[in-house]
BADREN-155178 format. One line per 5 residues: for each residue x, y, z of C-alpha. Coordinates in pm, 1 decimal. Example, Ala and Ser with C-alpha at 12.3 -4.5 7.8 and 13.67 -1.06 7.14 Angstrom:
BEGIN
1230.0/-450.0/780.0 ~ 1367.0/-106.0/714.0
***
This chain:
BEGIN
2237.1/1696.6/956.9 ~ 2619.6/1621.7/1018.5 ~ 2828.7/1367.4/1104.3 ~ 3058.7/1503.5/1452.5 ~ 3299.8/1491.0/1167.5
3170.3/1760.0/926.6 ~ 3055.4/1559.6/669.1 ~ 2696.8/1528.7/523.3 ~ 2463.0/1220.5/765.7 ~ 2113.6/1306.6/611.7
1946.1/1568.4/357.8 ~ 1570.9/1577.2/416.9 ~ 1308.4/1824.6/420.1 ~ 1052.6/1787.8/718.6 ~ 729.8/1932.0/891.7
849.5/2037.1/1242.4 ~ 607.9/1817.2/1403.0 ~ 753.6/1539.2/1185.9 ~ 1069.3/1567.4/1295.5 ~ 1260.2/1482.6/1592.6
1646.3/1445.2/1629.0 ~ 1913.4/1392.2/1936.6 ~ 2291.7/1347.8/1999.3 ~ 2557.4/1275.8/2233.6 ~ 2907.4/1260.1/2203.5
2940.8/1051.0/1821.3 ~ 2593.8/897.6/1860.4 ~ 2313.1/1056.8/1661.1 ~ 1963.3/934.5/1673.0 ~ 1636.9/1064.5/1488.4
1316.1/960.6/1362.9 ~ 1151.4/1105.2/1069.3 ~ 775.6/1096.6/1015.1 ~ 450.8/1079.7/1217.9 ~ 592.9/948.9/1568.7
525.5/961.5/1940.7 ~ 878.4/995.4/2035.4 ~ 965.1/1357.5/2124.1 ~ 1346.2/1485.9/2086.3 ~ 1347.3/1439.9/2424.5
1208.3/1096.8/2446.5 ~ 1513.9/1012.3/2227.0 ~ 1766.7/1208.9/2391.3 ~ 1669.4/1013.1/2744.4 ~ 1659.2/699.8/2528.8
2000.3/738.0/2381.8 ~ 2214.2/758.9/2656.3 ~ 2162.7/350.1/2653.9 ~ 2251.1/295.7/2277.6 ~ 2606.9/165.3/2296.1
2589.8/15.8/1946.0 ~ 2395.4/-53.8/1627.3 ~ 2150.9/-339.0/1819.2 ~ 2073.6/-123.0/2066.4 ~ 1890.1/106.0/1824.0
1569.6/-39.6/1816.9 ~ 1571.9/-119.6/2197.1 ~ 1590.7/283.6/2208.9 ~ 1253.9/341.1/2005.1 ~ 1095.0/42.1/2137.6
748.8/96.2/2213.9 ~ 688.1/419.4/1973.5 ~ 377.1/409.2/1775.5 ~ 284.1/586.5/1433.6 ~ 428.8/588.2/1106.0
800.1/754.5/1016.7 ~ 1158.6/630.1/987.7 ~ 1422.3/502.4/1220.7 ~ 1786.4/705.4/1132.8 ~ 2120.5/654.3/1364.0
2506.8/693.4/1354.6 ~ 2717.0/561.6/1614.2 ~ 3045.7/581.1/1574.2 ~ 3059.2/596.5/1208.5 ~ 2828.9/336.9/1179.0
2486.1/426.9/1047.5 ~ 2168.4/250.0/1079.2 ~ 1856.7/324.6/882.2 ~ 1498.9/174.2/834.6 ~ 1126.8/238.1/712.2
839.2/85.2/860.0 ~ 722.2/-275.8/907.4 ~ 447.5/-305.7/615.4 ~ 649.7/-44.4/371.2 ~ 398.1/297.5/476.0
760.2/440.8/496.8 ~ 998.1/294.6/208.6 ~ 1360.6/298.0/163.2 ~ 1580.0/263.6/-106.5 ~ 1924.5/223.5/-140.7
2167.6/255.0/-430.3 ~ 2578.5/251.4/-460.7 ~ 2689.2/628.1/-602.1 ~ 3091.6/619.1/-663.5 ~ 3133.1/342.3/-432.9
2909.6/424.5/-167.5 ~ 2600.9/344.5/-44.7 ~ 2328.3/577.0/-12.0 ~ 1968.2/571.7/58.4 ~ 1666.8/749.1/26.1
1303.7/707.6/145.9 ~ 1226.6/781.4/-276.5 ~ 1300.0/592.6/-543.9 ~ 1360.9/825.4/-780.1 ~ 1585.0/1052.0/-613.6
1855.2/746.8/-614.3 ~ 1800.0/709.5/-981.1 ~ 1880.1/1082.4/-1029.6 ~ 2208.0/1005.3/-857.3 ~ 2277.3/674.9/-1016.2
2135.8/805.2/-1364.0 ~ 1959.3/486.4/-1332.7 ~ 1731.7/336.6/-1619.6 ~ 1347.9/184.1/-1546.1 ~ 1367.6/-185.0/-1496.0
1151.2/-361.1/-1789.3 ~ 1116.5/-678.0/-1578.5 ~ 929.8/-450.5/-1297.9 ~ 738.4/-299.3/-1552.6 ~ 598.1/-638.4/-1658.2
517.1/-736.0/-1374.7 ~ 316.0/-389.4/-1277.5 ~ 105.5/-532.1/-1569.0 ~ -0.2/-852.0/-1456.7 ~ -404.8/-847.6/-1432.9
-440.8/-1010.6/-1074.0 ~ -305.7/-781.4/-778.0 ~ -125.0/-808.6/-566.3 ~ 183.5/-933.0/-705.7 ~ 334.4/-1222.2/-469.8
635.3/-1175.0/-253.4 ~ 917.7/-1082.7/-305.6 ~ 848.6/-910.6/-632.4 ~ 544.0/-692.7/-490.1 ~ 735.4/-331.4/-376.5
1011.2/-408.0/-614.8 ~ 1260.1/-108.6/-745.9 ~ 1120.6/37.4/-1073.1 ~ 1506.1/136.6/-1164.7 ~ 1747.3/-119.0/-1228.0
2023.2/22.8/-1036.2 ~ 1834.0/90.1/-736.4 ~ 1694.6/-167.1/-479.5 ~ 1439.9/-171.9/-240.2 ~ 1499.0/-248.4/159.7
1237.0/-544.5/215.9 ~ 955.2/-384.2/467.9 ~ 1110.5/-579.3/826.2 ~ 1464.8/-514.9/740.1 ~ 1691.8/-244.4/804.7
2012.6/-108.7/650.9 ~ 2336.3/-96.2/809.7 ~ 2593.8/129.0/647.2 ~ 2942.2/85.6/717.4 ~ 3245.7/309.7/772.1
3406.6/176.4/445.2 ~ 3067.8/255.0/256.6 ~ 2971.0/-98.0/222.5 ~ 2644.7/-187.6/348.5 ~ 2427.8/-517.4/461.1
2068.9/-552.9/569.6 ~ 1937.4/-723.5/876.8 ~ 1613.3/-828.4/987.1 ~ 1461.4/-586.4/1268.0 ~ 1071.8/-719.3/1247.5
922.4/-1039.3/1309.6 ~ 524.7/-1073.9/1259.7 ~ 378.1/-1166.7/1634.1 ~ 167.3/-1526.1/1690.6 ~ -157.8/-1487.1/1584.7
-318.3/-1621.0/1933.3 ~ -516.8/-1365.9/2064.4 ~ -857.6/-1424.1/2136.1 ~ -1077.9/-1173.1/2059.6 ~ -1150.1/-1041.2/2383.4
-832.7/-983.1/2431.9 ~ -736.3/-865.2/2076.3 ~ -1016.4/-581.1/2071.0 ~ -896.6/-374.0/2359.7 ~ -518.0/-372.0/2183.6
-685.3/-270.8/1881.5 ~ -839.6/-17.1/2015.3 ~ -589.7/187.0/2210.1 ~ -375.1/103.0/1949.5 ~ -596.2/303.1/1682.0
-627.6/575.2/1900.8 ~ -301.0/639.0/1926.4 ~ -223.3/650.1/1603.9 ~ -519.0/907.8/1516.0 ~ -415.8/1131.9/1872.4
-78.2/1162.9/1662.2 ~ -224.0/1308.9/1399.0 ~ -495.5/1564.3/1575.1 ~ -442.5/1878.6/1708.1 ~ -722.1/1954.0/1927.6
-954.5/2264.2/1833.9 ~ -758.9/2212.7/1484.2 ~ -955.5/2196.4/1116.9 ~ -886.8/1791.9/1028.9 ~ -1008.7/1701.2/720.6
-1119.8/1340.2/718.3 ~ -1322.4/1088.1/451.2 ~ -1674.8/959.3/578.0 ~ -1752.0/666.4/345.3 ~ -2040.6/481.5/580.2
-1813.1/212.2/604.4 ~ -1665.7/73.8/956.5 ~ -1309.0/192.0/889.3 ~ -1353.3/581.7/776.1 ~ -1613.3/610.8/1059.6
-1383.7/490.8/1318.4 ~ -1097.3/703.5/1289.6 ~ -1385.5/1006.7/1272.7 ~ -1535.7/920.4/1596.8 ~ -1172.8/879.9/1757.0
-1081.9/1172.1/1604.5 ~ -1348.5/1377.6/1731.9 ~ -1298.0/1199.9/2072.9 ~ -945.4/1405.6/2094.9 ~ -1065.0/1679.8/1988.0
-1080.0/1769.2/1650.8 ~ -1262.5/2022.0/1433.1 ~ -1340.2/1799.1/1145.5 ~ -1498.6/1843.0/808.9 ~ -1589.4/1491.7/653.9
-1604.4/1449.1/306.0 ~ -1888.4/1161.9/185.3 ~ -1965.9/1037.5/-167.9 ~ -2299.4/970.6/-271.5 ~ -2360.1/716.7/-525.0
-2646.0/652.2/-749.8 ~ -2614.5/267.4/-783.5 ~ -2932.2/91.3/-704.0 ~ -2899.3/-83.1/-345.0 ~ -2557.2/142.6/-204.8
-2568.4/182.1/150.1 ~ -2337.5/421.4/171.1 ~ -2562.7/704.5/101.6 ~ -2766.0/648.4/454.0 ~ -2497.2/493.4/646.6
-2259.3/804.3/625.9 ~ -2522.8/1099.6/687.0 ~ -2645.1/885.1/1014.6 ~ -2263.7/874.3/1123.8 ~ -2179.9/1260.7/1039.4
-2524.5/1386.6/1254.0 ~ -2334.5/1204.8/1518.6 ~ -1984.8/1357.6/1513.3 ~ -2005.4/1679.8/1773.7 ~ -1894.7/1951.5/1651.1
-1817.7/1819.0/1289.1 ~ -1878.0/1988.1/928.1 ~ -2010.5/1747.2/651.0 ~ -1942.9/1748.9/298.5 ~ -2154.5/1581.5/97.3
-2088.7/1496.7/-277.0 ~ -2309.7/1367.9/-560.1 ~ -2098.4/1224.4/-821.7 ~ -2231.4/1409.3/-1079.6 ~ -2056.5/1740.8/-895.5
-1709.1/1529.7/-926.8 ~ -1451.4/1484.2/-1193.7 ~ -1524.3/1110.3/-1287.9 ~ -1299.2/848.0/-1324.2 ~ -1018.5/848.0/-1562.1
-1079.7/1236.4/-1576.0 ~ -778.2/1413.1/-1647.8 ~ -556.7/1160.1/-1841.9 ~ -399.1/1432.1/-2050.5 ~ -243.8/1581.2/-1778.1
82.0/1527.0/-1601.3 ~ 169.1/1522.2/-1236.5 ~ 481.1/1447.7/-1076.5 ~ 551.2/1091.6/-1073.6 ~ 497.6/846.2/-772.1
758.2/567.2/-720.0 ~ 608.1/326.2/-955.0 ~ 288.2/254.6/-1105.3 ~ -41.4/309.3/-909.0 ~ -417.6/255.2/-988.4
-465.7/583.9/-771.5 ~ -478.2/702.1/-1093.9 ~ -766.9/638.1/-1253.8 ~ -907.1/868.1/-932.6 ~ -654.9/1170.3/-906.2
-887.3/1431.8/-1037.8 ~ -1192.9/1343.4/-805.2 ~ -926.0/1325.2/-544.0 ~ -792.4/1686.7/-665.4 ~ -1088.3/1797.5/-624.2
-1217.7/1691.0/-208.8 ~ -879.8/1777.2/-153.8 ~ -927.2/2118.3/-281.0 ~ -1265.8/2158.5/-76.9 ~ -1128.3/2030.9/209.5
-846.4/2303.4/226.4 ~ -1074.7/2585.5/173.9 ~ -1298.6/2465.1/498.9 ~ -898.9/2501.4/672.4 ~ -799.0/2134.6/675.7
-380.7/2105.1/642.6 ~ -416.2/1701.7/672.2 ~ -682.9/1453.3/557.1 ~ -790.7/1113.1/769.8 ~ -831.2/809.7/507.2
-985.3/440.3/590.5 ~ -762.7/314.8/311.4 ~ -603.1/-13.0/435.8 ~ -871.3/-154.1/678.5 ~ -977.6/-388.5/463.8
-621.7/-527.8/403.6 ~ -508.1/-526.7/780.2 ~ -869.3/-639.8/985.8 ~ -985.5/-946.8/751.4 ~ -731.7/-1207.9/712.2
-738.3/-1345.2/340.2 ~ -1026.0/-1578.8/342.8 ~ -828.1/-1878.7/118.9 ~ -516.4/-1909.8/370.3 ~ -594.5/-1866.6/716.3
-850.4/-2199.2/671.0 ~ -478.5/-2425.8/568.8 ~ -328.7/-2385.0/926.9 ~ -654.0/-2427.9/1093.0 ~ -738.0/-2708.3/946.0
-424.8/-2882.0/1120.3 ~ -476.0/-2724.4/1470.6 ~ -888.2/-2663.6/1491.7 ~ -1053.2/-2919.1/1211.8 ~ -1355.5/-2887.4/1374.7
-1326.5/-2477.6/1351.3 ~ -1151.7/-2483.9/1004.0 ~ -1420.5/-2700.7/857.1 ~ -1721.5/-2520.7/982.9 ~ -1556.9/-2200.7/823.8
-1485.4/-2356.3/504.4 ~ -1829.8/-2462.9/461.6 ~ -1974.1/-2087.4/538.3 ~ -1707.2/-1902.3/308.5 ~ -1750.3/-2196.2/6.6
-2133.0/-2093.7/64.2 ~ -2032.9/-1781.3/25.4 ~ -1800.5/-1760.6/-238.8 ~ -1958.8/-2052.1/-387.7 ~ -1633.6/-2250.1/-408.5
-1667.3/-2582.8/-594.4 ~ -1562.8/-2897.8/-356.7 ~ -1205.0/-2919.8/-504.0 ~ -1141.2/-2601.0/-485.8 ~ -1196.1/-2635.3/-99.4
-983.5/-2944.2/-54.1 ~ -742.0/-2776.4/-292.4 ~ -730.7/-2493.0/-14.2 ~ -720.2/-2733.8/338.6 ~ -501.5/-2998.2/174.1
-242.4/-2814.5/-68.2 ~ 98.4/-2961.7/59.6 ~ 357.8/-2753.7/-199.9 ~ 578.1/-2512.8/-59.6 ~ 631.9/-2152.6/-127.7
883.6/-2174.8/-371.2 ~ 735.2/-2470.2/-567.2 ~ 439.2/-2264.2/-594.6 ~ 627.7/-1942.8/-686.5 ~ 795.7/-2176.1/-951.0
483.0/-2294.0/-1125.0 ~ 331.8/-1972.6/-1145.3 ~ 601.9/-1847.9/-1420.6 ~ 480.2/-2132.2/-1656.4 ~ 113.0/-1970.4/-1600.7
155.7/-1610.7/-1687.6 ~ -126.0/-1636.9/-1995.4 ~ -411.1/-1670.7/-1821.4 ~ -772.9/-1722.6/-1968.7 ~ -896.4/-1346.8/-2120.7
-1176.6/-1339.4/-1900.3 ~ -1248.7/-1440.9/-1517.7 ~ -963.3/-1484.0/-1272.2 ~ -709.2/-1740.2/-1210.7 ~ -826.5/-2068.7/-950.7
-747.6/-1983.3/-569.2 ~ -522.5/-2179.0/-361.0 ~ -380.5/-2120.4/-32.3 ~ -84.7/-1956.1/-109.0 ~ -309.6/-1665.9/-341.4
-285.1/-1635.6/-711.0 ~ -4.0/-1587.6/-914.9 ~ 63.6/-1300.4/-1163.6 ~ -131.3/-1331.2/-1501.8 ~ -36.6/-1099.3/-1801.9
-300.5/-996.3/-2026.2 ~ -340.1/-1064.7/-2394.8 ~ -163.0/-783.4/-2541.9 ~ 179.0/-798.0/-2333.5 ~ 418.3/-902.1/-2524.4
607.3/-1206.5/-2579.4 ~ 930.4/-1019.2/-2445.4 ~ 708.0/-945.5/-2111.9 ~ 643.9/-1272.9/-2036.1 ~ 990.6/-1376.8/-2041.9
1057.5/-1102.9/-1830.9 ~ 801.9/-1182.2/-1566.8 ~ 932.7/-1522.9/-1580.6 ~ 1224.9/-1506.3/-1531.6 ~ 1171.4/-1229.1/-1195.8
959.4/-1490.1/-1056.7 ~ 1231.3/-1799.3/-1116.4 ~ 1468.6/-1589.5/-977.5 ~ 1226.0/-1550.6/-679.0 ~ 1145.7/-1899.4/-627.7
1503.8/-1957.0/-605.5 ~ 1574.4/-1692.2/-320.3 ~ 1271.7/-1627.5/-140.4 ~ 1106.3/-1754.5/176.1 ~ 776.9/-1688.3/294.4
701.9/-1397.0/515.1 ~ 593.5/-1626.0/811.3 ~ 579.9/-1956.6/1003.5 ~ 213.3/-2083.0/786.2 ~ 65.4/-1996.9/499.7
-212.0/-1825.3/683.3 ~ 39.8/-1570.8/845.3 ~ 229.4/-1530.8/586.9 ~ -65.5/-1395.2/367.6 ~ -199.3/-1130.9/674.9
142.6/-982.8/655.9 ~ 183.1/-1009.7/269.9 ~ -174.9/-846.1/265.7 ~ -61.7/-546.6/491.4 ~ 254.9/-480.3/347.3
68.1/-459.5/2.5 ~ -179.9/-157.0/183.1 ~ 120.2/-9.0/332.8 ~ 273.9/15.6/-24.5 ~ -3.8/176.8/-201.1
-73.1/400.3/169.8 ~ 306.1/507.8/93.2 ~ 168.4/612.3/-289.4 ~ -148.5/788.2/-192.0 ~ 41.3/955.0/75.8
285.7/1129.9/-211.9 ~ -32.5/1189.0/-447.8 ~ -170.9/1367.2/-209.8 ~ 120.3/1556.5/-55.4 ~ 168.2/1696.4/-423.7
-200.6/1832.6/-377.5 ~ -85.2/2005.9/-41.7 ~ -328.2/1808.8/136.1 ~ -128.1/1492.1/301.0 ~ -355.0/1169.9/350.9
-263.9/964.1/619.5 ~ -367.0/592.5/658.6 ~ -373.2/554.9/1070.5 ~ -482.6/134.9/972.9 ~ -168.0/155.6/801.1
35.3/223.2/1117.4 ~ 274.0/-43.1/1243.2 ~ 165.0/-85.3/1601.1 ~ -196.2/-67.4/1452.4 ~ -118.3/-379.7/1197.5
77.9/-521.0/1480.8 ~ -192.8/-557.4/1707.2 ~ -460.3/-692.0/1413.5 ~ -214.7/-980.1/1356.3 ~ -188.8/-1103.4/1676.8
-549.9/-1194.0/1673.3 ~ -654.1/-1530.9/1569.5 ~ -739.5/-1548.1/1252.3 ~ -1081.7/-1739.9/1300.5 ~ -1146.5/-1440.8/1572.5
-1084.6/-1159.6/1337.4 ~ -1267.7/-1256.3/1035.7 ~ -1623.7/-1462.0/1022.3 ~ -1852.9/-1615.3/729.6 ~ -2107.1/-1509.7/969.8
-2024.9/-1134.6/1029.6 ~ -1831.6/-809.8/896.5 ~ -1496.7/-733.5/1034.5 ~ -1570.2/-866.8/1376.7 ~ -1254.1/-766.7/1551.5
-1315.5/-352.2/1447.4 ~ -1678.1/-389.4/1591.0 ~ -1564.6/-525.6/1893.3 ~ -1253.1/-250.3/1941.5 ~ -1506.1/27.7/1857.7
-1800.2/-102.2/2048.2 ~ -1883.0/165.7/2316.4 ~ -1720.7/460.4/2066.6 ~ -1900.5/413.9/1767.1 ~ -2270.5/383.3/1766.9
-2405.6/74.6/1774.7 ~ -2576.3/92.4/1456.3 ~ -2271.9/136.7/1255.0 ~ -2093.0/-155.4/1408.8 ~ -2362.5/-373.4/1281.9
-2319.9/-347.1/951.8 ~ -2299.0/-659.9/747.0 ~ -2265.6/-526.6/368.6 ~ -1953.6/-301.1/184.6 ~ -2057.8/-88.9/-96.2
-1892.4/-33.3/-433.4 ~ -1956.0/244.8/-703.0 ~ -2001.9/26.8/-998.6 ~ -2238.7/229.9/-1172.1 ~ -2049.7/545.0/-1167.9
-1721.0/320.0/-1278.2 ~ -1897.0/231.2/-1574.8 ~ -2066.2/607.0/-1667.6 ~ -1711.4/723.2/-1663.2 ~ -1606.2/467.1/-1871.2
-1841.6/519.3/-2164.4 ~ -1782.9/907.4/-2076.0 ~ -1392.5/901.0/-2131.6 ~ -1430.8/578.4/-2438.4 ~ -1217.9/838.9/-2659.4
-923.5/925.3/-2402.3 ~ -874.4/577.1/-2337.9 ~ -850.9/460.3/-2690.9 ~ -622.1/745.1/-2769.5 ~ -361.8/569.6/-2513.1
-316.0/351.2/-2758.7 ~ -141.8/617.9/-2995.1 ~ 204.4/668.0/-2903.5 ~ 210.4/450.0/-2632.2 ~ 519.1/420.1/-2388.7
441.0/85.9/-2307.6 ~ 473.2/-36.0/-2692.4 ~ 736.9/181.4/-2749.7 ~ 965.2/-74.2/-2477.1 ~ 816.8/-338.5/-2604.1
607.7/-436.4/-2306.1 ~ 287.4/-393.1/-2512.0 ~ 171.8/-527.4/-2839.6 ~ 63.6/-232.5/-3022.8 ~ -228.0/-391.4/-3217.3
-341.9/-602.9/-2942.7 ~ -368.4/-295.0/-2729.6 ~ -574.6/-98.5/-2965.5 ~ -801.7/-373.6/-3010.1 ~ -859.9/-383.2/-2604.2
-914.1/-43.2/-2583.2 ~ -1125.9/-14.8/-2908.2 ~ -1324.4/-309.1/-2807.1 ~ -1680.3/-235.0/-2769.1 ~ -1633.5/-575.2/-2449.9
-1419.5/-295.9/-2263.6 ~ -1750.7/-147.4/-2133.1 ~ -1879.6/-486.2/-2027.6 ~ -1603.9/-676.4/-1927.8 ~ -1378.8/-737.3/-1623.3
-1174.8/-427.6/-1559.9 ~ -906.3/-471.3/-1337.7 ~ -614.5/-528.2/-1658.0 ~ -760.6/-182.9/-1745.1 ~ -651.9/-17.9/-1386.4
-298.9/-215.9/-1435.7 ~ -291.0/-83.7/-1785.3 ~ -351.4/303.0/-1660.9 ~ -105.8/243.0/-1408.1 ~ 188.7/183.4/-1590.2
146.0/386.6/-1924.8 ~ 31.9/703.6/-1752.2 ~ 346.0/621.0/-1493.2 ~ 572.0/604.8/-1769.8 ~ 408.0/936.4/-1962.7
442.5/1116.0/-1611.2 ~ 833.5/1004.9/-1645.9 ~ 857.2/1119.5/-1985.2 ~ 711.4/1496.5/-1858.4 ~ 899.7/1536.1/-1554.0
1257.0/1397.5/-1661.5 ~ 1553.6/1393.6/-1375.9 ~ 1779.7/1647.1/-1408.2 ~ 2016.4/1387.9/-1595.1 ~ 1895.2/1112.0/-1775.6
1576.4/855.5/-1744.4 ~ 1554.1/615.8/-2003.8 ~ 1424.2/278.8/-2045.1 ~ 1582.3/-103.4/-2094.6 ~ 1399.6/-127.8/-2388.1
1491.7/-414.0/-2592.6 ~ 1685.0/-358.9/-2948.4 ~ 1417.5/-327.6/-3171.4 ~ 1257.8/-18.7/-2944.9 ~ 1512.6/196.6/-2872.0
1433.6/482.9/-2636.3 ~ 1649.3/783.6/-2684.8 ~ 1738.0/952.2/-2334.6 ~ 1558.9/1266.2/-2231.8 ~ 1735.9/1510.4/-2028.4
1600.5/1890.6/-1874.1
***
């Protein structure tokens, strides 16, 4: 698309349907992505943009998931989403600024080099990362747009950001929250069905994935559901899912035993084209590959995930309870007593929670000092989460450079909100918007997109503006969704209190794929820029405790050295390198 003047506005390649564009006179005005603005909508819309702030007056209202692009009189404006679903990046090529929605396509321009600090930190053994290094640029010379803020690019070619998002007041009740919720979600799946059209969609038994299903099949859709059926002793899943799919009209269930699956870490030999930055969607691509290949040969073009429901329905259970406690004491304290029952948190531990008076920064501040953490178990709670902890083969040089990220972000950042509380629901949602934005490219490379409708802005919108003691309960299971639903979903499947995992099949795949994972160790990237102690690594992944043990560092660990070999096999056209310190120099690679 051109400028009035000739020149090059935007390169992009785009589904029709995901596309929609208007002008008039030097304005220019489009949105990119899964939206319920037509071209149209925006050219009616336009004729009242008379300058930059009156872009987002112009799209006000429009729900779904895609970007925000304008010129107006040589002035452009550009921005993702809220909670990051849709990213943008921004680098300066010969002077001038230039985005992209991908990282990597700046650091083709920019011949940028990976960022060693942001490789550190994908490391760290407790996820997510805090703000602001969570979403972070993995190239040096290109930066991420903070989900919330927008780019403005000037005539000159200089640019600044401004804030276009605030998070809402949590004050809801839930009576009133529900309803919101509720058209809110079935907007966001109406934008994604065609009705009498094959929709491929998962059906895990849990409350999100059989949502979107039964509001999917309320507009219309032909859908095939794909289930997993686990053989761990007490999983749920197994009944819940069947129950739900007898109930879809007109739907086509796949069923799938794990043993008929790729397991996990299947495939580590091969390459695929790189996401971003690291992402433990790895350790699941090939089972992935593989109910995305099914699904396409029953005629699905798209594919309905859950992903994200978690992240944006249940507030975090250690910071909503630190507001409270100053406006509802008699509220806060009930729920502290049910969720240290729970959780079995020891008496400090709960003060620690109610009472903590430090600010964001200090706390940012302290965690740098804390970055080697105990081997096993996690890191103590407080109410501003848990900082980063590195495990015990990173290297000296990683620390430092973890440090020294989060000093740097002590000194600069704010938090995302007015409390502690709110500032964690939106950190929380931005983090399943990120790894939405990932699975979304994993699976577009498949040729069978997964969208994450939880992950839509209006959608996340209207789950924060629920009071946090309304949406999330010692005493029940994602109370807010049951109440939204109630009336679309059976009854029977809004009652249920328990969330199952697949821990046997995690650990059968571990002992199944013992050899691939030691052979990481051999020629690993991560030693090789000095991120990773190369005898400290092999004795973690020769360790007879890495069957046993907790295995989250192993996920982080995938992440990043499979990340890096995916680099290594699909190089940029001119160079991708690493800031490797002296003693591991990393000779450029070019195609």
């Amino acid at each position: 698309m051109p400028h009035t003047s000739g020149r090059p506005w935007l390169f992009g390649r785009w589904q029709k349907e995901q596309w929609a564009f208007a002008s008039a006179g030097t304005s220019l005005l489009a949105v990119a992505g899964r939206c319920s603005l037509t071209a149209q909508d925006l050219s009616a819309r336009l004729k009242s943009v008379r300058g930059l702030p009156d872009v987002e007056t112009a799209v006000a209202g429009a729900a779904g998931s895609f970007h925000v692009l304008a010129s107006i009189d040589g002035r452009s404006y550009v921005r993702g989403s809220a909670f990051g679903t849709r990213r943008l990046y921004w680098a300066t090529v010969e002077g001038v600024t230039v985005c992209a929605d991908r990282a990597r396509t700046l650091a083709w321009l920019t011949h940028a080099v990976v960022d060693t600090g942001q490789l550190a930190a994908r490391i760290s053994t407790v996820d997510p990362l805090p703000h602001p290094l969570a979403g972070g640029s993995m190239w040096g010379q290109v930066h991420a747009v903070a989900p919330g803020r927008a780019l403005v690019l000037e005539r000159d070619g200089s640019h600044h950001t401004k804030v276009w998002w605030q998070p809402p007041s949590a004050h809801l009740p839930l009576a009133q929250g529900a309803p919101a919720l509720r058209d809110a979600l079935r907007e966001a799946v109406l934008l994604r069905v065609r009705p009498g059209q094959v929709l491929g969609a998962d059906l895990s038994g849990g409350m999100d994935s059989t949502s979107l299903c039964f509001l999917a099949a309320e507009a219309g859709a032909r859908l095939v559901t794909a289930s997993l059926h686990s053989t761990t002793p007490g999983n749920e899943d197994r009944h819940y899912a069947p129950y739900a799919a007898q109930r879809l009209p007109g739907s086509r269930s796949l069923a799938f035993t794990f043993a008929e699956l790729p397991g996990y870490f299947a495939g580590l030999g091969e390459r695929h084209d790189p996401a971003d930055e690291p992402t433990a969607v790895t350790r699941g691509r090939a089972l992935q590959e593989h109910l995305a290949h099914a699904l396409r040969h029953r005629g699905a073009r798209l594919r309905l995930t859950g992903y994200g429901g978690d992240d944006v329905l249940l507030p975090p259970r250690w910071s909503y309870l630190h507001p409270l406690v100053r406006r509802h004491p008699v509220t806060a304290l009930r729920h502290a007593a049910g969720w240290g029952a729970r959780s079995r948190w020891p008496l400090a531990t709960t003060a620690k929670l109610l009472f903590d008076g430090r600010s964001y920064r200090r706390w940012l501040a302290a965690t740098g000092s804390r970055l080697r953490g105990p081997a096993a178990g996690r890191p103590s709670l407080d109410s501003w989460g848990m900082g980063p902890r590195l495990p015990a083969w990173a290297t000296d040089h990683a620390v430092g450079l973890l440090a020294g990220l989060l000093d740097s972000g002590a000194q600069e950042s704010h938090p995302l909100a007015v409390d502690r509380g709110l500032h964690a629901r939106v950190h929380q949602a931005r983090e399943a918007g990120r790894i939405a934005s990932l699975f979304l490219h994993d699976s577009t490379v498949d040729a069978l997109p997964a969208e994450s409708p939880f992950c839509d802005d209006t959608v996340i919108a209207a789950c924060l503006a629920v009071r946090a003691q309304d949406a999330t309960s010692p005493w029940s299971y994602k109370p807010l969704l049951a109440a939204a639903m109630d009336g679309i979903v059976p009854s029977y499947l809004l009652e249920r209190v328990t969330k199952d995992h697949v821990t046997q099949e995690w650990h059968h795949s571990l002992r199944q794929h013992r050899r691939d994972l030691a052979d990481l160790a051999c020629n690993s990237h991560l030693v090789a820029v000095g991120i990773a102690d190369e005898n400290g690594l092999r004795r973690v992944l020769h360790s007879p405790e890495l069957l046993t043990s907790h295995t989250h560092g192993l996920e982080q660990l995938l992440a990043a050295e499979l990340w890096l070999r995916d680099l290594a096999a699909h190089p940029l056209p001119a160079y991708l390198t690493t800031t490797a310190p002296e003693e591991h120099p990393v000779e450029p690679t070019a195609r």
